[in-house]
N, C-alpha and C positions, 0 to 999 in steps of 0.2 A: 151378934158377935161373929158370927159365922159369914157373915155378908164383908164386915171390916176383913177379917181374914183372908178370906177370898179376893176382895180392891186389893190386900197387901201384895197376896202369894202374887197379884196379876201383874201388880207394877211392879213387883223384884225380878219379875222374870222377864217383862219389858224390858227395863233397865240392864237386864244382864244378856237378852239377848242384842240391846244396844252397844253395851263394853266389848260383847264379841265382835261386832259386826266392825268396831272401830278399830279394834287389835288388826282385826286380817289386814284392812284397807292399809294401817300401819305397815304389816309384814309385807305385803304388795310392792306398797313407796321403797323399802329401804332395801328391796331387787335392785341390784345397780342395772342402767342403762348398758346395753351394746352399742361400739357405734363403728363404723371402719374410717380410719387416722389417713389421709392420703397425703405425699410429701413432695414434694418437688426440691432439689438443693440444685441451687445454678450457680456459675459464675459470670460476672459483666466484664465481656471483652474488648468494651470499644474504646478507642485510644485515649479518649478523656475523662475514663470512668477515676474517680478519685481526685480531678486535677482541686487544688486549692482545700482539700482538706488535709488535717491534721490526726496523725492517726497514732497511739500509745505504739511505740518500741514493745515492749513485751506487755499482750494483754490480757494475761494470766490463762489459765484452762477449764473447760468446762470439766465438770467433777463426772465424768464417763463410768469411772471406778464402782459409783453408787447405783449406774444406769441398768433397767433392765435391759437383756439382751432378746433380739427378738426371733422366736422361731422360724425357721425354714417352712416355708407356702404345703402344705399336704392337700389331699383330693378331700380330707374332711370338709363337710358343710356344715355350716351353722347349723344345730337343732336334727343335725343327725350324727349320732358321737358325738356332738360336743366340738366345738371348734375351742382349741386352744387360745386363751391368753395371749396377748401380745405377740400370736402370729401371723405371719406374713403372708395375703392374699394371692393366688393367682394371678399371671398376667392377666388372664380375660377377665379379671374381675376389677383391673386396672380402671378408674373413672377418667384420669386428665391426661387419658392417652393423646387427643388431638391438641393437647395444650401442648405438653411435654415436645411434638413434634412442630408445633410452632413456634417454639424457643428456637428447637434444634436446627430449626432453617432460616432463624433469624441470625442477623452479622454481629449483633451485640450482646447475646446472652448464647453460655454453652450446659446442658445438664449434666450436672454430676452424680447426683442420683435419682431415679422414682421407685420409690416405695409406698406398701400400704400395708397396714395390717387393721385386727379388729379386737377391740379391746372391752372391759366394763369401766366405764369412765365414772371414779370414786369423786367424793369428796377431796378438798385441799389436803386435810389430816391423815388422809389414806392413801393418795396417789402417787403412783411412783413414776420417775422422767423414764425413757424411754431409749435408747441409745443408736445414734446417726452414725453413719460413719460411707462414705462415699467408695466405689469399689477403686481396686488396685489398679485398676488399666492404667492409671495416669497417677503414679506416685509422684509427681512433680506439684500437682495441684491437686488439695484435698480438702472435704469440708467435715468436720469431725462434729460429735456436740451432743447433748442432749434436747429430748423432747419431754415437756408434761401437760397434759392436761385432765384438768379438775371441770366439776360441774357443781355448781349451786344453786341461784335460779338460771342461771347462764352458765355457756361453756366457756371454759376460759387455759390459756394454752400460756406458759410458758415454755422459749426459747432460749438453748444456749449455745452458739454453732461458732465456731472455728474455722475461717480457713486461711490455709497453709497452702503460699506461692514460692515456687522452687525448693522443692524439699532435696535433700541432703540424704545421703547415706547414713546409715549410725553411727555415731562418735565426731561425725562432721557438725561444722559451726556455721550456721547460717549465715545471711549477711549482715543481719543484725545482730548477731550474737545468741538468738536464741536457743534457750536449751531441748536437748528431744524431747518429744512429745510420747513418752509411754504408755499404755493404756491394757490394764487390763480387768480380765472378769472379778467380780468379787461376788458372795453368797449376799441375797438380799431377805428380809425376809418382811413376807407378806403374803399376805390371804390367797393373792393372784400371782404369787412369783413363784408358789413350791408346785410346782408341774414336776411330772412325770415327762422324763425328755431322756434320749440317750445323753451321756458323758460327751460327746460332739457337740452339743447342741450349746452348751457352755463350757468349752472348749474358752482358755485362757489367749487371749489376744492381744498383741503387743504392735504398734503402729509407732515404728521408731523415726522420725521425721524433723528437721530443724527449717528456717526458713523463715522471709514473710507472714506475717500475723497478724489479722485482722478479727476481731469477736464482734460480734451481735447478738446481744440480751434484749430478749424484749416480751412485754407479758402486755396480752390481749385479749379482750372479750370477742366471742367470735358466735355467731351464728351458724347452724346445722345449715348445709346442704348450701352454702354458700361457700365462692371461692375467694379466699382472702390471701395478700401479699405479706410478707416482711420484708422490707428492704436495708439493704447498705449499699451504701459506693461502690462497693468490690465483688460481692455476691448479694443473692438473695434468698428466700423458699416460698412455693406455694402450698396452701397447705387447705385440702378439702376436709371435713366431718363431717357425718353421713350416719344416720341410723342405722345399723343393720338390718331392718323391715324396709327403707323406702331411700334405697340407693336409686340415683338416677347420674347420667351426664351433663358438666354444667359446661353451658353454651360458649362458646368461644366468640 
């Protein structure tokens, strides 16, 4: 009797120290992934970009309202203090630096923005888009829009970008008639959106703009540390993913 009890005691405690070992390996996987998001937003300038397509009058707006806003770049490093959520990298941590300037010295494509930040890339269920929006030097031509990407067994990015040729003053009526473009912050809530940030940092933002309008939706499977295109007739974006352990430069 003593002998059965003992086979028992030995296999309940196998057994349980199997249930634990399976828990941790659980709690491990469901660590979101880090990864740093890198962006390129350009426009195509050559005189027959668009010719013979047909392009919607008004085609609608990307929902920015919903978008996280993303941090101003700090000297934080990853894994010292904690790099924040969906903030924005250093220049020298910039990857498509030599891309970005091989746009800019080509005759057919002009950059409107490069960005990167580094984020924990969720599930579909959890992930929130990300919010674009090209700087002010040139309020005449702008690419507005959100970003999301989700991970499941693959990364996978939804796009929804905007842009806006010859923009208008506020209350001005484009040439198509379309209506301004308003845009601002809204409280989002989620696991990775309630940071600790001054009151600046989500600072209400309005982008009053009428004009040419051109959208680009597109959802795609994408591979790490690969550089992959979106295209339209009118603009485009590049757009690198990158682990945060094993950033490297991709080859032009």
């Amino acid at each position: 009797m003593s002998i059965f009890r003992s086979t028992v005691g030995a296999l309940f405690a196998a057994t349980l120290l199997s249930l634990l070992s399976l828990r941790c390996a659980f709690a491990e996987e469901e660590e979101p992934r880090w990864y740093q998001i890198e962006v390129i937003l350009f426009e195509q300038t050559s005189a027959g970009r668009g010719v013979g397509e047909v392009f919607p009058i008004n085609p609608g707006m990307p929902d920015i309202t919903r978008a996280l806003p993303m941090l101003e770049a700090e000297t934080v490093e990853f894994g010292e203090g904690g790099q924040l959520p969906y903030q924005q990298v250093a220049d020298d941590s910039l990857l498509l630096i030599k891309k970005r300037d091989s746009l800019g010295r080509s005759q057919g494509f002009r950059p409107l923005l490069h960005t990167a930040w580094t984020q924990p890339v969720l599930a579909a269920s959890e992930a929130q888009p990300v919010r674009l929006i090209s700087p002010t030097e040139d309020q005449n031509n702008r690419i507005v829009g959100t970003l999301r990407v989700t991970l499941s067994r693959y990364l996978h990015v939804e796009s929804d970008l905007l842009y806006i040729v010859g923009g208008k003053e506020e209350g001005a009526v484009g040439e198509f008639g379309a209506k301004p473009l308003v845009m601002e912050s809204a409280p989002i809530e989620s696991d990775y959106s309630t940071l600790e940030a001054n009151e600046s940092d989500y600072a209400a933002e309005a982008i009053v703009l009428s004009g040419e309008r051109f959208r680009m939706k597109q959802k795609r499977r994408l591979r790490s540390k690969e550089l992959h295109y979106f295209d339209h007739p009118r603009f485009g974006m590049l757009i690198q993913i990158t682990p945060v352990e094993a950033k490297e430069e991709t080859e032009l």
